[in-house]
N, CA, C and O atoms as a Tinker XYZ file with bonds, in Angstrom:
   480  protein
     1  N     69.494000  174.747000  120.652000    73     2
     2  CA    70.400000  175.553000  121.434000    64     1     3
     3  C     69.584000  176.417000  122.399000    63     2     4     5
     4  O     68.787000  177.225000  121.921000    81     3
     5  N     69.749000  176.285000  123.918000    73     3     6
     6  CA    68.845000  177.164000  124.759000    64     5     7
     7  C     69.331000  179.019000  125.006000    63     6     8     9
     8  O     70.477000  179.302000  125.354000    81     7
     9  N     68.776000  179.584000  124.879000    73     7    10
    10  CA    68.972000  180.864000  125.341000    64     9    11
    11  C     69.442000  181.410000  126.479000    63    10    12    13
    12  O     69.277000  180.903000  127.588000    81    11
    13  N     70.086000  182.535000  126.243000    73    11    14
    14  CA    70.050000  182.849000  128.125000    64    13    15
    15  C     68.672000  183.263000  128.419000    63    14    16    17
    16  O     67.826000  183.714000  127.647000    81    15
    17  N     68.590000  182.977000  129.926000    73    15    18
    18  CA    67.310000  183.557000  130.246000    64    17    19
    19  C     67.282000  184.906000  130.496000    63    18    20    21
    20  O     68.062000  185.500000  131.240000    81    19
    21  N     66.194000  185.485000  129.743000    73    19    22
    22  CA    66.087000  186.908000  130.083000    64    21    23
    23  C     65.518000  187.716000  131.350000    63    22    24    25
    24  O     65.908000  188.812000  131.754000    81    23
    25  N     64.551000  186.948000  131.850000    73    23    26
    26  CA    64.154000  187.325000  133.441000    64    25    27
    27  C     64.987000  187.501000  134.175000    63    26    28    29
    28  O     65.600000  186.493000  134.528000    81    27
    29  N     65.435000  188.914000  134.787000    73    27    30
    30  CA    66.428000  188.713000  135.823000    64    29    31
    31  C     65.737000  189.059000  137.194000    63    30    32    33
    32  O     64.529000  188.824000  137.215000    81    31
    33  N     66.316000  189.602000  138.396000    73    31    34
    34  CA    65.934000  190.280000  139.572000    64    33    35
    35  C     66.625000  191.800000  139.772000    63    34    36    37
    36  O     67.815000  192.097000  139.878000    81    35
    37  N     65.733000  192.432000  139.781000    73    35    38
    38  CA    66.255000  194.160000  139.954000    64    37    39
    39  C     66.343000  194.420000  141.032000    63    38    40    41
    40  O     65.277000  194.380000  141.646000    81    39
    41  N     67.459000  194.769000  141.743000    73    39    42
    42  CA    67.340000  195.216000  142.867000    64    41    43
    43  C     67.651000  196.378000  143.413000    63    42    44    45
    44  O     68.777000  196.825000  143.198000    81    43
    45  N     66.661000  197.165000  144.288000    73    43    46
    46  CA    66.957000  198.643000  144.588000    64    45    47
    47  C     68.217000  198.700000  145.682000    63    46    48    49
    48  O     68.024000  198.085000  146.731000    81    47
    49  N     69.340000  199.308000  145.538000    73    47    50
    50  CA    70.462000  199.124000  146.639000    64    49    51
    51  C     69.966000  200.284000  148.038000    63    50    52    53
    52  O     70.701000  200.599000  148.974000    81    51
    53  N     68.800000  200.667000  147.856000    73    51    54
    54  CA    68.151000  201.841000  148.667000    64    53    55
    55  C     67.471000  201.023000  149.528000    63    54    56    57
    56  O     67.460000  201.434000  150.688000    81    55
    57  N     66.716000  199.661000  149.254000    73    55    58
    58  CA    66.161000  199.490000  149.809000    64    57    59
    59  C     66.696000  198.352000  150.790000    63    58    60    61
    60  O     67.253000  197.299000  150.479000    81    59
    61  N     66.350000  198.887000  152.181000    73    59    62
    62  CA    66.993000  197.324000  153.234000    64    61    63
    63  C     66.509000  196.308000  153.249000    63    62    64    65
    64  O     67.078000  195.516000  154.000000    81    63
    65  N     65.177000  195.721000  152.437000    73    63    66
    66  CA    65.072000  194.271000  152.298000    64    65    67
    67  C     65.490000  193.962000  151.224000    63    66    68    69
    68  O     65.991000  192.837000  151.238000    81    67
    69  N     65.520000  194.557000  150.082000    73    67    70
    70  CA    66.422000  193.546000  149.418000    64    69    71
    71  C     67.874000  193.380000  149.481000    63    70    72    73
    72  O     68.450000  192.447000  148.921000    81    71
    73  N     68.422000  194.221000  150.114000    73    71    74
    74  CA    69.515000  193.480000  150.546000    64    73    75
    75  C     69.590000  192.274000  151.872000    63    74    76    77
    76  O     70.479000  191.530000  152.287000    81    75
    77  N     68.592000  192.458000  152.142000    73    75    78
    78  CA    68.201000  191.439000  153.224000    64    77    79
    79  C     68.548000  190.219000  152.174000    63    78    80    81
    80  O     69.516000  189.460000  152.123000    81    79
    81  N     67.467000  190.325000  151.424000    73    79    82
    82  CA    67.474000  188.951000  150.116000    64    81    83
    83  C     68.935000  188.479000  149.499000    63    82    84    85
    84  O     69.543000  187.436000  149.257000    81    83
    85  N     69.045000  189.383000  149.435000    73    83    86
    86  CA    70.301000  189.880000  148.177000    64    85    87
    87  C     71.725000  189.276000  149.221000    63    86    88    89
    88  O     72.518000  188.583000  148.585000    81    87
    89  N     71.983000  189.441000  150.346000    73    87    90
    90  CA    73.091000  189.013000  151.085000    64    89    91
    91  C     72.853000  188.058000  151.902000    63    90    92    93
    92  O     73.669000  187.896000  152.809000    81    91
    93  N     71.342000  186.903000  151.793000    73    91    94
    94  CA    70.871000  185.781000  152.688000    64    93    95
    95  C     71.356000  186.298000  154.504000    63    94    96    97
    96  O     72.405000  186.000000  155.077000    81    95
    97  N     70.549000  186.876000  154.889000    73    95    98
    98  CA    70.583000  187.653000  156.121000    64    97    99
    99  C     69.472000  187.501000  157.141000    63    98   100   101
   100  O     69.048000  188.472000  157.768000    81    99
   101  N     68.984000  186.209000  157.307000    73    99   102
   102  CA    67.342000  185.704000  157.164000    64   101   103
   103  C     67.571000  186.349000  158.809000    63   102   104   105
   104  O     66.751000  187.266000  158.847000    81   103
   105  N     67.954000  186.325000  159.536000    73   103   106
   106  CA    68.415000  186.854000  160.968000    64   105   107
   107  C     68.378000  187.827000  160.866000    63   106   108   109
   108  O     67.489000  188.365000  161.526000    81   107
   109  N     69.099000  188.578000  160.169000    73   107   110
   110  CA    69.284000  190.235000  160.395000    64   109   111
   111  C     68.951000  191.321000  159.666000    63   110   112   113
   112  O     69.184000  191.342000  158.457000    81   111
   113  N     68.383000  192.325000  160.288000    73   111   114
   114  CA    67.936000  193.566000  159.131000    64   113   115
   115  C     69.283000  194.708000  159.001000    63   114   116   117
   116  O     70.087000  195.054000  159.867000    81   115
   117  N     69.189000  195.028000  157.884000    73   115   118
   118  CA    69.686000  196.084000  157.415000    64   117   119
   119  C     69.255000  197.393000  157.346000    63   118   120   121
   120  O     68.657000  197.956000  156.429000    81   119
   121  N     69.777000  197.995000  158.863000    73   119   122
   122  CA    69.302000  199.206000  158.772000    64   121   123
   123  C     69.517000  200.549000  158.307000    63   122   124   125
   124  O     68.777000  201.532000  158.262000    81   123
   125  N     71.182000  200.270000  157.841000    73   123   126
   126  CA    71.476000  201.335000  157.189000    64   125   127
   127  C     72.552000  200.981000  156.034000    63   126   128   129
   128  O     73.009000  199.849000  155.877000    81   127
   129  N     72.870000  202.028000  155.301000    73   127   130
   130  CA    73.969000  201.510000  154.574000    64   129   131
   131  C     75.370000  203.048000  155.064000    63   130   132   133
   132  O     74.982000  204.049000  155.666000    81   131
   133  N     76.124000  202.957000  154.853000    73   131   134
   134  CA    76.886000  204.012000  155.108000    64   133   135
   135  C     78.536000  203.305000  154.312000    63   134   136   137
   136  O     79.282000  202.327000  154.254000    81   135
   137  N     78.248000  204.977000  153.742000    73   135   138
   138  CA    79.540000  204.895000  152.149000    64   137   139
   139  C     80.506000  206.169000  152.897000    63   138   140   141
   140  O     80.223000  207.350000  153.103000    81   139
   141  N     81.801000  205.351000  153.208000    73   139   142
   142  CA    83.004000  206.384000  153.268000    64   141   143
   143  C     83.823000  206.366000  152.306000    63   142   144   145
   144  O     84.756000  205.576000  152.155000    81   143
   145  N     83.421000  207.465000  151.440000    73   143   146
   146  CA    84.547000  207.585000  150.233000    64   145   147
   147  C     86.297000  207.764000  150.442000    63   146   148   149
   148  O     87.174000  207.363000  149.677000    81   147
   149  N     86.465000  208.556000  151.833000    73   147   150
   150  CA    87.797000  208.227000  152.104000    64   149   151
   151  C     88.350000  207.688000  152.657000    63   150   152   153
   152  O     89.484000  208.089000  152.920000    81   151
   153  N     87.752000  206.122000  153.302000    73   151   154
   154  CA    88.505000  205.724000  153.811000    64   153   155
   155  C     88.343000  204.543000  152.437000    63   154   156   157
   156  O     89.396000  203.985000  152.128000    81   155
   157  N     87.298000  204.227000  151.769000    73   155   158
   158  CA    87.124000  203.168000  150.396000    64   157   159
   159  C     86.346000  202.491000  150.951000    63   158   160   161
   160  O     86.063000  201.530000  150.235000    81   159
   161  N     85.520000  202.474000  152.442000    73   159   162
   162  CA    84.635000  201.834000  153.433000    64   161   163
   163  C     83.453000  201.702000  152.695000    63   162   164   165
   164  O     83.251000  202.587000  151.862000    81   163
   165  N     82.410000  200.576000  152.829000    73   163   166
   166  CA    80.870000  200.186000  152.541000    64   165   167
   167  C     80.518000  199.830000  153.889000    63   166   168   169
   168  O     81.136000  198.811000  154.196000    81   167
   169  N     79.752000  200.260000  154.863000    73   167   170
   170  CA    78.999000  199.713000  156.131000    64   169   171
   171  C     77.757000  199.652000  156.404000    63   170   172   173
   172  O     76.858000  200.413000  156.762000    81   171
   173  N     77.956000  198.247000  156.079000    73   171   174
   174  CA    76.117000  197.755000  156.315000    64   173   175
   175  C     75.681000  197.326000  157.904000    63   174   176   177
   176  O     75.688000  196.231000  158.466000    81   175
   177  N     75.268000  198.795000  158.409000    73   175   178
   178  CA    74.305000  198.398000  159.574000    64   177   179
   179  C     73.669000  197.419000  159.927000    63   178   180   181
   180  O     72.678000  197.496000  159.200000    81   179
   181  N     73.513000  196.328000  160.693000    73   179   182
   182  CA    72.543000  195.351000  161.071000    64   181   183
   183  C     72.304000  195.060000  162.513000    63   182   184   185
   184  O     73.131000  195.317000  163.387000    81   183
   185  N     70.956000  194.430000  162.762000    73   183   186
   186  CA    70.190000  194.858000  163.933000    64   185   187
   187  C     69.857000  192.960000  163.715000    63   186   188   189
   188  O     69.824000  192.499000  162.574000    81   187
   189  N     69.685000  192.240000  164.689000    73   187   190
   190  CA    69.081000  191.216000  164.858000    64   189   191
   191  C     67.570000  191.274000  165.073000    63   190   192   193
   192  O     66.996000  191.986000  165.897000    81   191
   193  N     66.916000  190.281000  164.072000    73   191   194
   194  CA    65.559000  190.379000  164.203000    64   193   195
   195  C     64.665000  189.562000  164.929000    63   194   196   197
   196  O     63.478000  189.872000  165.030000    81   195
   197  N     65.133000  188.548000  165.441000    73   195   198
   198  CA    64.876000  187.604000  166.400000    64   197   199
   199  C     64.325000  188.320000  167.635000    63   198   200   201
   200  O     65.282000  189.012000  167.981000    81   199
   201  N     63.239000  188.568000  168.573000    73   199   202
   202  CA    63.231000  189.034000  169.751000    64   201   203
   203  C     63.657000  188.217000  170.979000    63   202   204   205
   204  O     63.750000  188.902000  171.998000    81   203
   205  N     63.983000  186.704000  171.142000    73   203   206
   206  CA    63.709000  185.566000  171.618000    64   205   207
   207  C     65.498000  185.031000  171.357000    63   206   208   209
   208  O     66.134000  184.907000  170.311000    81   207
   209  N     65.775000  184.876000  172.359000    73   207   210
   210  CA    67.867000  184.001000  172.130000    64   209   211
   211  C     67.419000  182.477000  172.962000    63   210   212   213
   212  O     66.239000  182.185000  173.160000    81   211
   213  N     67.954000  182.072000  173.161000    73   211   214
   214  CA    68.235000  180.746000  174.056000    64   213   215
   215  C     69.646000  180.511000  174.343000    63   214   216   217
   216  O     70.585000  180.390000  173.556000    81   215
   217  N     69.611000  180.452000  176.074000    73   215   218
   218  CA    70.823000  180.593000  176.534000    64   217   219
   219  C     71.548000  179.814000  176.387000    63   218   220   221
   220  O     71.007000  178.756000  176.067000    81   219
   221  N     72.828000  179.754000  176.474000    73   219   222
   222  CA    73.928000  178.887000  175.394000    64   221   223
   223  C     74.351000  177.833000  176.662000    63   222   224   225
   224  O     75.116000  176.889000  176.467000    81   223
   225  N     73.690000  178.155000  178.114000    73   223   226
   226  CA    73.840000  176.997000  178.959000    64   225   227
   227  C     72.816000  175.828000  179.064000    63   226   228   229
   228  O     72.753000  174.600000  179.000000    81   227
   229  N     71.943000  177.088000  179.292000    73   227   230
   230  CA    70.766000  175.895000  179.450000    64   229   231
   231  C     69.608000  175.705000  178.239000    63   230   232   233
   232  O     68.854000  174.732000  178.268000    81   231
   233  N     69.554000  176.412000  177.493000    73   231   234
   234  CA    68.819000  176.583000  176.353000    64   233   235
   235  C     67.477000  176.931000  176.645000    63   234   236   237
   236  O     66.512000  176.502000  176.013000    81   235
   237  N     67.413000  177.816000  177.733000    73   235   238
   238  CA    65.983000  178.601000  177.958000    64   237   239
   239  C     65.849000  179.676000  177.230000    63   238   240   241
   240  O     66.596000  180.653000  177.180000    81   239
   241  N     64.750000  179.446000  176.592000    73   239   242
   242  CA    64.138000  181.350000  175.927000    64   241   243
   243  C     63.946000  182.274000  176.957000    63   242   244   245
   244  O     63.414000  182.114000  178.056000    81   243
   245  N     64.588000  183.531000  176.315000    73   243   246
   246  CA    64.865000  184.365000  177.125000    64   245   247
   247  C     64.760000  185.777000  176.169000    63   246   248   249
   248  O     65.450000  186.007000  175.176000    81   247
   249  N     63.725000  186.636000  176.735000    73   247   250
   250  CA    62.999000  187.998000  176.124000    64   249   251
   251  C     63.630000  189.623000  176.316000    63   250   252   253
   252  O     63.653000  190.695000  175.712000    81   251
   253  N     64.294000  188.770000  178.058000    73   251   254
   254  CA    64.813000  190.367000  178.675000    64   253   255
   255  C     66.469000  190.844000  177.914000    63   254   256   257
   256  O     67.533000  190.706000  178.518000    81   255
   257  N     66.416000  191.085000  177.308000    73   255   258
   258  CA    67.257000  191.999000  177.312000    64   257   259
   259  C     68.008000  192.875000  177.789000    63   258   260   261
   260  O     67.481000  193.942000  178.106000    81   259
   261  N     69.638000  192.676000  178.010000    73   259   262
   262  CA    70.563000  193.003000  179.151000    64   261   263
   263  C     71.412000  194.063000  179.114000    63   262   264   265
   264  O     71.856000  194.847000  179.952000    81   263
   265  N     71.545000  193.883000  177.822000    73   263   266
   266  CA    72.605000  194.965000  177.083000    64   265   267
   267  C     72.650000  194.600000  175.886000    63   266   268   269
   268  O     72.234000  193.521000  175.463000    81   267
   269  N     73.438000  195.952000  174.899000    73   267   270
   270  CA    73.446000  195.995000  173.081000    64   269   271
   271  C     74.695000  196.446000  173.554000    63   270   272   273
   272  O     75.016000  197.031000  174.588000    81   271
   273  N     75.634000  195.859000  172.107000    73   271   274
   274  CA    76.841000  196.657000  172.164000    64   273   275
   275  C     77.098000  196.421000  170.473000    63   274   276   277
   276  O     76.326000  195.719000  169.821000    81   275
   277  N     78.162000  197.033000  169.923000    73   275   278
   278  CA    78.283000  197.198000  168.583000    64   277   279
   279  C     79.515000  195.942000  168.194000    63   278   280   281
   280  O     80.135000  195.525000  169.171000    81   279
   281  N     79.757000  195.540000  167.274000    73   279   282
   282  CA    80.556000  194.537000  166.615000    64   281   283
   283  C     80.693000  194.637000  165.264000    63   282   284   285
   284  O     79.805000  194.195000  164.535000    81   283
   285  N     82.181000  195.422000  164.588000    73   283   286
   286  CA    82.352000  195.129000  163.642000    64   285   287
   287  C     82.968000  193.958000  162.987000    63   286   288   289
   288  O     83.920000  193.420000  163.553000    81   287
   289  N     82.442000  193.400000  161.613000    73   287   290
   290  CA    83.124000  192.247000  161.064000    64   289   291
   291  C     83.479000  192.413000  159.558000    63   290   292   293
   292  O     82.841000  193.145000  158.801000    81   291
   293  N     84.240000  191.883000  159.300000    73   291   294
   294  CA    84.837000  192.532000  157.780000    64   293   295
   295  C     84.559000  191.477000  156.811000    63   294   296   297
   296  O     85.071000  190.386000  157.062000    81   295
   297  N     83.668000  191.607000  155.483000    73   295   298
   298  CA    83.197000  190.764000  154.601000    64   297   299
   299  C     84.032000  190.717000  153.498000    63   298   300   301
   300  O     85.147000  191.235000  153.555000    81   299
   301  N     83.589000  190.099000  152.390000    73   299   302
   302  CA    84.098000  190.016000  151.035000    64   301   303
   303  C     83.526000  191.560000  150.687000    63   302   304   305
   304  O     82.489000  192.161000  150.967000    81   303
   305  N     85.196000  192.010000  149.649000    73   303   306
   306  CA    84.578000  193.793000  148.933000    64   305   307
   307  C     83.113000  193.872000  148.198000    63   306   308   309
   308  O     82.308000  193.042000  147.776000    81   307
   309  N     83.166000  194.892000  148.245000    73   307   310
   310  CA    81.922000  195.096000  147.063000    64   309   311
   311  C     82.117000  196.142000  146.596000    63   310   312   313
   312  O     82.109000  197.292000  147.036000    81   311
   313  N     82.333000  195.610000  145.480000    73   311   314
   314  CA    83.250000  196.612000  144.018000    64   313   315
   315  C     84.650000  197.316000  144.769000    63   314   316   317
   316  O     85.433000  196.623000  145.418000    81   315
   317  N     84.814000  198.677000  144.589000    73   315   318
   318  CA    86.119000  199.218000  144.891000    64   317   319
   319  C     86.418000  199.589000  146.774000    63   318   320   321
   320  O     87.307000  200.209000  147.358000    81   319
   321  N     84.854000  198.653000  147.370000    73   319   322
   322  CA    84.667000  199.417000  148.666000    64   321   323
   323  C     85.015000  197.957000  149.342000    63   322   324   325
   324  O     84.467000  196.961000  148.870000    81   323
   325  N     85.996000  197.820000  150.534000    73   323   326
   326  CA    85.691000  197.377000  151.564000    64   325   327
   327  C     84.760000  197.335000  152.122000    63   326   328   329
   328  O     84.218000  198.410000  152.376000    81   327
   329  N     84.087000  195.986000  152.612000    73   327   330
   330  CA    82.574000  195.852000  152.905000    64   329   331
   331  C     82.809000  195.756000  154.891000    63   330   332   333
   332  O     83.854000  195.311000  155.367000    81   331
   333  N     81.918000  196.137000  155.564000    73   331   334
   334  CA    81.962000  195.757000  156.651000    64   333   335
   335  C     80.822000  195.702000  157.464000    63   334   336   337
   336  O     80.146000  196.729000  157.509000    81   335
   337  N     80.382000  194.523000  158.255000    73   335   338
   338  CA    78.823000  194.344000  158.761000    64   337   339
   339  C     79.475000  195.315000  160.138000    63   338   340   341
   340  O     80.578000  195.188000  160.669000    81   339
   341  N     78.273000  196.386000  160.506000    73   339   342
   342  CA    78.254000  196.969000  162.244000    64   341   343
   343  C     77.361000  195.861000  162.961000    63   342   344   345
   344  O     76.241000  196.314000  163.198000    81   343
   345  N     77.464000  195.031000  163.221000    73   343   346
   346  CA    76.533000  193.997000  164.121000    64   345   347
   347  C     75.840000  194.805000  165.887000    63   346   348   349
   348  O     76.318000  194.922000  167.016000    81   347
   349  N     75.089000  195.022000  165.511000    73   347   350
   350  CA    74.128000  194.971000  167.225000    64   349   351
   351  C     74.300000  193.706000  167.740000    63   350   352   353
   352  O     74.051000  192.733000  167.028000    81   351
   353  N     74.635000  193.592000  168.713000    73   351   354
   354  CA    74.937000  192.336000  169.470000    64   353   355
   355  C     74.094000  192.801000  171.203000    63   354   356   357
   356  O     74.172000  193.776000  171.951000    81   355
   357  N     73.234000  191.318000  171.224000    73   355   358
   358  CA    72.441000  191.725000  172.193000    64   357   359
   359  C     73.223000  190.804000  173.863000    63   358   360   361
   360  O     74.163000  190.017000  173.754000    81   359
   361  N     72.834000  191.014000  174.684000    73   359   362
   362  CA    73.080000  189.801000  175.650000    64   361   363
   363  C     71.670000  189.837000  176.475000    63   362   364   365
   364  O     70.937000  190.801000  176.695000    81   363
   365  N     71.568000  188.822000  176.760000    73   363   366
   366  CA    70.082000  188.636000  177.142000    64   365   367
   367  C     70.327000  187.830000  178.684000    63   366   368   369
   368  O     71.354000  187.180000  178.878000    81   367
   369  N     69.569000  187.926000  179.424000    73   367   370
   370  CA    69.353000  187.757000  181.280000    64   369   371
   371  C     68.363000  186.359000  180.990000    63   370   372   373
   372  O     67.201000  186.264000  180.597000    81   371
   373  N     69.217000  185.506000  181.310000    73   371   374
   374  CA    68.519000  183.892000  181.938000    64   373   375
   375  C     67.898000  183.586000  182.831000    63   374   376   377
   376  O     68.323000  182.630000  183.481000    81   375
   377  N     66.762000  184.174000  183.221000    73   375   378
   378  CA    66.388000  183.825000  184.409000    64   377   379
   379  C     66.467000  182.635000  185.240000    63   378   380   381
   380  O     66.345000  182.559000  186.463000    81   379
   381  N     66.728000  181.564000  184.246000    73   379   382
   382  CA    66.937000  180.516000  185.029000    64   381   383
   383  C     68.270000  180.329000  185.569000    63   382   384   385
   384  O     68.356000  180.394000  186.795000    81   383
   385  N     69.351000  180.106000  184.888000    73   383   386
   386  CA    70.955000  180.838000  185.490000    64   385   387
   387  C     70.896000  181.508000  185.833000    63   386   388   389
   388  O     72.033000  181.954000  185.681000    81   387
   389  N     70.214000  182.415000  186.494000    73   387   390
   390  CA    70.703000  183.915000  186.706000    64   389   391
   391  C     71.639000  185.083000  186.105000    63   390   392   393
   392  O     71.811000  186.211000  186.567000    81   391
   393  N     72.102000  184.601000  185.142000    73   391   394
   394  CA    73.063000  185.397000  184.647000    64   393   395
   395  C     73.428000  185.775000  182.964000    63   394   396   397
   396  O     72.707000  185.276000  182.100000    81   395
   397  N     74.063000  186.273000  182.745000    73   395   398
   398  CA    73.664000  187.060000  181.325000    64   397   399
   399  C     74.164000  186.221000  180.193000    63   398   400   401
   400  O     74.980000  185.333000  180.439000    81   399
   401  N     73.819000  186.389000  179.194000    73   399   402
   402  CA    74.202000  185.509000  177.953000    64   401   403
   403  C     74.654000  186.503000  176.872000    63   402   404   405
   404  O     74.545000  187.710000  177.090000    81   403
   405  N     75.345000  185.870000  175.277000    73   403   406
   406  CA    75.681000  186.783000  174.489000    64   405   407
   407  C     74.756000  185.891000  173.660000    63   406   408   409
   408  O     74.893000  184.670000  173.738000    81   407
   409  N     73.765000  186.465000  172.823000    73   407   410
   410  CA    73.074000  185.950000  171.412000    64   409   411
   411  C     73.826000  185.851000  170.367000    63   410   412   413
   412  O     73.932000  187.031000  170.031000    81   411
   413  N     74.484000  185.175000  169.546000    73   411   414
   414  CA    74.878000  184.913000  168.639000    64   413   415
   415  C     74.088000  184.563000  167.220000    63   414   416   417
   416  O     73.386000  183.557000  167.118000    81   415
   417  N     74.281000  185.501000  166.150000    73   415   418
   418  CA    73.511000  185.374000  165.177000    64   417   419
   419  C     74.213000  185.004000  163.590000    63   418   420   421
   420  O     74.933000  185.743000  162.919000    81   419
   421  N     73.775000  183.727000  163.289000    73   419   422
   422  CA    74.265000  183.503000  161.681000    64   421   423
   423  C     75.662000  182.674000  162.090000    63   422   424   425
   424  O     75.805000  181.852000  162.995000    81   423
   425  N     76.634000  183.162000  161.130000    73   423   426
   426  CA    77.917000  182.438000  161.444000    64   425   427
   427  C     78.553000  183.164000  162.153000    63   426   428   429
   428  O     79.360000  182.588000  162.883000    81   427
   429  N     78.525000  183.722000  162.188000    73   427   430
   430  CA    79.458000  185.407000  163.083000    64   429   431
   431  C     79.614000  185.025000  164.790000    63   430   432   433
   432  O     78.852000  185.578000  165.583000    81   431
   433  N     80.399000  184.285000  165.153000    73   431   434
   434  CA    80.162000  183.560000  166.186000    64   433   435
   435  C     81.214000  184.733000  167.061000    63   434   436   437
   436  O     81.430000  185.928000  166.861000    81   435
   437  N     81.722000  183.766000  168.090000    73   435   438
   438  CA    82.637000  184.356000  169.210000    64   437   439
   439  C     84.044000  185.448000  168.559000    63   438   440   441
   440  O     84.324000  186.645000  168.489000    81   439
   441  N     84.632000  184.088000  168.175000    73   439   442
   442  CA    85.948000  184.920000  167.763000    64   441   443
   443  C     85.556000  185.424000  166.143000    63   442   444   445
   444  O     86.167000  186.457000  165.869000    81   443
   445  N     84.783000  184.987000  165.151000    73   443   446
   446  CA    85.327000  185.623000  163.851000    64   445   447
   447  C     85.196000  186.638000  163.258000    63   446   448   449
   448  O     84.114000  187.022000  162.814000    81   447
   449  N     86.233000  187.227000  163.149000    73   447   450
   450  CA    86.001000  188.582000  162.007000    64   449   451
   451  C     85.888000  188.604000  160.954000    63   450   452   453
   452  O     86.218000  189.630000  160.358000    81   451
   453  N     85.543000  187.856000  160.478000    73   451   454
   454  CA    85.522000  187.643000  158.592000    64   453   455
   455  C     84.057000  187.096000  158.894000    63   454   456   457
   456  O     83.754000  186.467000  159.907000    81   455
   457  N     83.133000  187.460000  157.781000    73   455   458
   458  CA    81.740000  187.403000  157.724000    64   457   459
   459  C     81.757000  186.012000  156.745000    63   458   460   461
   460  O     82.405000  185.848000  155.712000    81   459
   461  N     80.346000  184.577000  157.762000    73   459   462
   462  CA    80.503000  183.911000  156.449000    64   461   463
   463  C     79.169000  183.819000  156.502000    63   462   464   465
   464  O     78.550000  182.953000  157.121000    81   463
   465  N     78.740000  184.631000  155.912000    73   463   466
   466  CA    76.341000  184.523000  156.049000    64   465   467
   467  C     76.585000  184.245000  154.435000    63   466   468   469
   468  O     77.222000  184.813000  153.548000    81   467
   469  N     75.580000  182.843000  154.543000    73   467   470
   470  CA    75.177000  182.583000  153.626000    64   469   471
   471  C     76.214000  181.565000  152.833000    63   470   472   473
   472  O     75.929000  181.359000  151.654000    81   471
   473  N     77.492000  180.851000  153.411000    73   471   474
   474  CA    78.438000  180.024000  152.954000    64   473   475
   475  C     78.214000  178.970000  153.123000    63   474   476   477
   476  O     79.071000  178.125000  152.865000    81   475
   477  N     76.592000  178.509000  153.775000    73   475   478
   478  CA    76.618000  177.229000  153.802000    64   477   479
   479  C     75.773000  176.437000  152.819000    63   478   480
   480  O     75.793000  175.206000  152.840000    81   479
């Protein structure tokens, strides 16, 4: 008869890489966590770690950076808290189009608001 295994993984909820680990986020860092007790909110800050996008026309790498803007997306709870990613969302300048792009990171594409990192 086999045992359970006793080795587990401890993880500090303080610290932003292991939740890096802990929520398969290989794209994005976790820069903050932020707990609203009255609204029942969990908001996990994230920042894309990639410096480098490729434009979604022509697929040139592209460094410059055009603009950041914020994007919330709403995940599965965690425990009694509504979970929600703040996404940094970058758009980056094509030099070869001339014109600006949106970086898209993980599954979190155009339209979705429901988070699926790590469903595949």
């Amino acid at each position: 008869m086999d045992s359970i295994a006793q080795d587990g993984v401890w993880i500090n909820a303080l610290n932003p890489t292991a939740l890096i680990q802990l929520l398969a986020l290989e794209d994005l860092a976790v820069t903050a966590l932020e707990l609203v007790p009255w609204q029942n909110r969990l908001y996990l800050h994230c920042t894309p770690t990639a410096p480098v996008a490729a434009c979604s026309d022509c697929r040139t790498a592209s460094f410059q950076v055009h603009q950041y803007h914020r994007r919330t997306v709403r995940d599965l709870p965690w425990g009694p808290w509504a979970c929600l990613l703040q996404l940094t969302r970058r758009r980056f300048w094509c030099a070869r189009c001339a014109r600006p792009f949106t970086a898209y990171e993980h599954d979190v594409g155009k339209t979705n608001i429901y988070a699926m990192v790590g469903s595949s």
